[in-house]
PLY file of the C-alpha trace (Angstrom):
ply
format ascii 1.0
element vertex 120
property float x
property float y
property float z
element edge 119
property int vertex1
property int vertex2
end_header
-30.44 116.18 124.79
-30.90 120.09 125.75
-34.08 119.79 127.29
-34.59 116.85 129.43
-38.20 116.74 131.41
-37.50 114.41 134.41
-40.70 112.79 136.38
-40.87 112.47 140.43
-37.95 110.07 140.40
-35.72 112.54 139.23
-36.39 115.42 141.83
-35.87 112.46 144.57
-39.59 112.37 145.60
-42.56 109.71 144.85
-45.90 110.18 144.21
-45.34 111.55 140.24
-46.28 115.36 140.94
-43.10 116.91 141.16
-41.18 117.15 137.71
-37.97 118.38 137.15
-36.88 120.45 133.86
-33.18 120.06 133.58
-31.31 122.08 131.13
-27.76 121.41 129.98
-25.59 124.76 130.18
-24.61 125.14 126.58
-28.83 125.42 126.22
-29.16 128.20 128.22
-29.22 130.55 125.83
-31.97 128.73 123.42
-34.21 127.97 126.58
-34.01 131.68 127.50
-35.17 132.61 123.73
-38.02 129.71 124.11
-39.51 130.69 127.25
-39.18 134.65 126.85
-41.44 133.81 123.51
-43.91 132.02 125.15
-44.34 134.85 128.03
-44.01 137.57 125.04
-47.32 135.75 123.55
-48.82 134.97 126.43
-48.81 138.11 129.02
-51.00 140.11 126.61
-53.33 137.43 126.00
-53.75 137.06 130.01
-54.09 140.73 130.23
-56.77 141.11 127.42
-58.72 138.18 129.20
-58.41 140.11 132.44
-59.77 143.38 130.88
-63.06 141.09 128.99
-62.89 137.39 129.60
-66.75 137.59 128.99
-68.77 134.73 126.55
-71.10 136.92 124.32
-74.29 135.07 124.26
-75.13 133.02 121.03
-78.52 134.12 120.87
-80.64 137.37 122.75
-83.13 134.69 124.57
-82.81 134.39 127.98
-81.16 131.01 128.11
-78.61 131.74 126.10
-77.57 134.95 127.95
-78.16 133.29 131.07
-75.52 130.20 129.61
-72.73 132.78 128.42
-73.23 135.11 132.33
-72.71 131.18 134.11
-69.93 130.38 131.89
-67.78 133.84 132.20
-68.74 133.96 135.60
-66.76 130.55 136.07
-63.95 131.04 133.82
-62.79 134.12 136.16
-64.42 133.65 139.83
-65.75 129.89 139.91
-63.60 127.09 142.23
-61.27 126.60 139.64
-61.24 129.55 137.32
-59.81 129.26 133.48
-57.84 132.65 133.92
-55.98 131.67 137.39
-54.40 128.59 135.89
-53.27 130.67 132.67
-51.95 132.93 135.24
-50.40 129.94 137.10
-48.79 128.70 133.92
-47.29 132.21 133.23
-45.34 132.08 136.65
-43.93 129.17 136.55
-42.50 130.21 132.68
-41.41 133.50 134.73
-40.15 131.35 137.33
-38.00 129.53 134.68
-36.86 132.50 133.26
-35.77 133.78 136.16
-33.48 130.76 136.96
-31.94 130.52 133.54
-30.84 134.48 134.15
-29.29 133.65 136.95
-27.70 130.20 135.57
-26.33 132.26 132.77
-24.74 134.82 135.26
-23.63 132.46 137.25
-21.49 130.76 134.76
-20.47 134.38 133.34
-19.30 135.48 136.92
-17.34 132.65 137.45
-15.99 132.48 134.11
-17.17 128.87 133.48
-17.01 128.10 128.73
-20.13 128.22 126.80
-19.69 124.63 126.07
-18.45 122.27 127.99
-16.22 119.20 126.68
-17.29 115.86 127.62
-14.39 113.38 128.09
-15.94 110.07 125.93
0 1
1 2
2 3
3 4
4 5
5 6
6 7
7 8
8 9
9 10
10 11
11 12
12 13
13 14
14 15
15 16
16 17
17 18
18 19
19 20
20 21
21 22
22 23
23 24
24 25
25 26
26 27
27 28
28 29
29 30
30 31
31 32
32 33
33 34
34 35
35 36
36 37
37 38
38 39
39 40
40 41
41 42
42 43
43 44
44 45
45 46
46 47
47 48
48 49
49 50
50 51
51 52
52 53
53 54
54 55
55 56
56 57
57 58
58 59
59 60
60 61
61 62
62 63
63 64
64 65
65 66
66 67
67 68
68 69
69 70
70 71
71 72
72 73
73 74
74 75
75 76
76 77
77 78
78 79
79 80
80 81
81 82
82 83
83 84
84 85
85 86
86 87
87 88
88 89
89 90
90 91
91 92
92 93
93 94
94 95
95 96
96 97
97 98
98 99
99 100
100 101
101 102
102 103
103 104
104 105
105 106
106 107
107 108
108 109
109 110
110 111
111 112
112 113
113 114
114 115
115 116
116 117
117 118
118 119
Protein backbone atom coordinates (compact mmCIF):
# COMPACT_ATOMS: atom_id res chain seq x y z
CA UNK A 1 0.00 0.00 0.00
CA UNK A 2 1.59 3.62 -0.90
CA UNK A 3 -0.20 5.50 1.51
CA UNK A 4 -0.61 3.96 4.82
CA UNK A 5 -2.43 6.33 7.64
CA UNK A 6 -1.24 4.83 10.99
CA UNK A 7 -3.31 5.78 14.38
CA UNK A 8 -1.50 6.61 17.92
CA UNK A 9 -0.15 3.09 18.11
CA UNK A 10 1.90 3.56 15.28
CA UNK A 11 3.78 6.87 16.28
CA UNK A 12 4.48 4.90 19.77
CA UNK A 13 2.09 7.12 21.83
CA UNK A 14 -1.59 6.42 23.40
CA UNK A 15 -4.33 8.47 23.70
CA UNK A 16 -5.41 8.28 19.61
CA UNK A 17 -4.36 12.01 18.68
CA UNK A 18 -1.21 11.56 17.14
CA UNK A 19 -1.38 9.85 13.58
CA UNK A 20 1.28 8.94 11.52
CA UNK A 21 1.22 9.19 7.50
CA UNK A 22 3.80 6.78 6.28
CA UNK A 23 4.75 6.76 2.72
CA UNK A 24 6.67 4.00 0.97
CA UNK A 25 9.71 5.55 -1.12
CA UNK A 26 8.78 4.42 -4.58
CA UNK A 27 5.42 6.87 -3.68
CA UNK A 28 7.22 9.76 -3.23
CA UNK A 29 6.84 11.09 -6.29
CA UNK A 30 2.80 10.53 -6.55
CA UNK A 31 2.38 11.93 -2.89
CA UNK A 32 4.39 15.02 -3.94
CA UNK A 33 1.92 15.47 -7.11
CA UNK A 34 -1.18 14.80 -4.54
CA UNK A 35 -0.37 17.18 -1.94
CA UNK A 36 1.16 20.06 -4.24
CA UNK A 37 -2.60 19.80 -5.89
CA UNK A 38 -4.35 20.13 -2.91
CA UNK A 39 -2.16 23.34 -1.74
CA UNK A 40 -2.42 24.59 -5.58
CA UNK A 41 -6.43 24.58 -4.92
CA UNK A 42 -6.41 25.49 -1.70
CA UNK A 43 -3.91 28.63 -1.05
CA UNK A 44 -6.09 30.83 -3.28
CA UNK A 45 -9.21 29.81 -1.79
CA UNK A 46 -7.63 30.74 1.82
CA UNK A 47 -6.42 33.92 0.39
CA UNK A 48 -9.78 34.99 -1.27
CA UNK A 49 -11.48 34.16 2.20
CA UNK A 50 -8.87 36.34 3.85
CA UNK A 51 -9.50 39.30 1.46
CA UNK A 52 -13.86 38.81 2.02
CA UNK A 53 -14.80 35.90 4.21
CA UNK A 54 -18.04 38.03 4.83
CA UNK A 55 -21.91 36.24 4.80
CA UNK A 56 -24.04 38.72 2.66
CA UNK A 57 -27.24 38.97 4.49
CA UNK A 58 -30.29 36.99 3.06
CA UNK A 59 -32.59 39.69 3.48
CA UNK A 60 -32.07 43.90 4.17
CA UNK A 61 -34.08 43.58 7.71
CA UNK A 62 -32.20 44.01 10.55
CA UNK A 63 -32.11 40.43 11.73
CA UNK A 64 -30.89 39.12 8.94
CA UNK A 65 -27.94 41.58 8.62
CA UNK A 66 -27.43 41.34 12.16
CA UNK A 67 -27.27 37.07 11.57
CA UNK A 68 -24.76 37.31 8.50
CA UNK A 69 -22.28 40.42 10.79
CA UNK A 70 -22.44 37.43 13.94
CA UNK A 71 -21.72 34.71 11.61
CA UNK A 72 -18.60 36.39 9.56
CA UNK A 73 -17.56 37.85 12.61
CA UNK A 74 -17.06 34.16 13.98
CA UNK A 75 -15.84 32.45 11.00
CA UNK A 76 -12.61 34.87 11.12
CA UNK A 77 -12.18 36.29 14.88
CA UNK A 78 -14.56 34.03 17.13
CA UNK A 79 -12.77 31.19 19.69
CA UNK A 80 -12.46 28.88 17.05
CA UNK A 81 -12.52 30.64 13.74
CA UNK A 82 -13.47 28.68 10.26
CA UNK A 83 -10.46 30.42 8.41
CA UNK A 84 -7.61 29.48 11.14
CA UNK A 85 -8.30 25.78 10.86
CA UNK A 86 -8.29 26.03 6.86
CA UNK A 87 -5.11 27.75 7.51
CA UNK A 88 -4.07 24.97 9.96
CA UNK A 89 -4.91 22.31 7.42
CA UNK A 90 -2.79 24.12 4.72
CA UNK A 91 0.42 23.81 6.99
CA UNK A 92 0.37 20.68 7.82
CA UNK A 93 -0.10 19.77 3.70
CA UNK A 94 3.02 22.32 3.50
CA UNK A 95 4.52 20.55 6.26
CA UNK A 96 4.15 17.26 4.25
CA UNK A 97 5.42 18.66 1.33
CA UNK A 98 8.22 19.81 2.77
CA UNK A 99 9.28 16.34 4.13
CA UNK A 100 8.64 14.46 0.93
CA UNK A 101 11.28 17.17 -0.77
CA UNK A 102 13.60 16.35 1.43
CA UNK A 103 12.85 12.39 1.42
CA UNK A 104 13.25 12.59 -2.28
CA UNK A 105 16.70 14.38 -1.93
CA UNK A 106 17.70 12.38 0.46
CA UNK A 107 17.46 9.23 -1.47
CA UNK A 108 18.87 11.22 -4.67
CA UNK A 109 22.02 12.35 -2.60
CA UNK A 110 22.75 9.14 -1.44
CA UNK A 111 22.03 7.44 -4.54
CA UNK A 112 19.45 5.04 -2.99
CA UNK A 113 16.87 3.16 -6.59
CA UNK A 114 13.51 4.49 -7.26
CA UNK A 115 12.13 1.20 -6.31
CA UNK A 116 13.20 -0.90 -4.00
CA UNK A 117 13.12 -4.89 -4.34
CA UNK A 118 11.52 -6.74 -1.66
CA UNK A 119 13.08 -10.19 -1.02
CA UNK A 120 9.55 -12.54 -0.75
Amino acid sequence: MPFVWGGAEAAGSSGGANRVLRIEPDHVEEALAVFRRALDELEPTIAKARRGFRMIPPGADPVSVDAAAAISGRGLDGPNPVLRAWEGAVAQIRSIVDQLELARARSVTVGAPAHHDREA
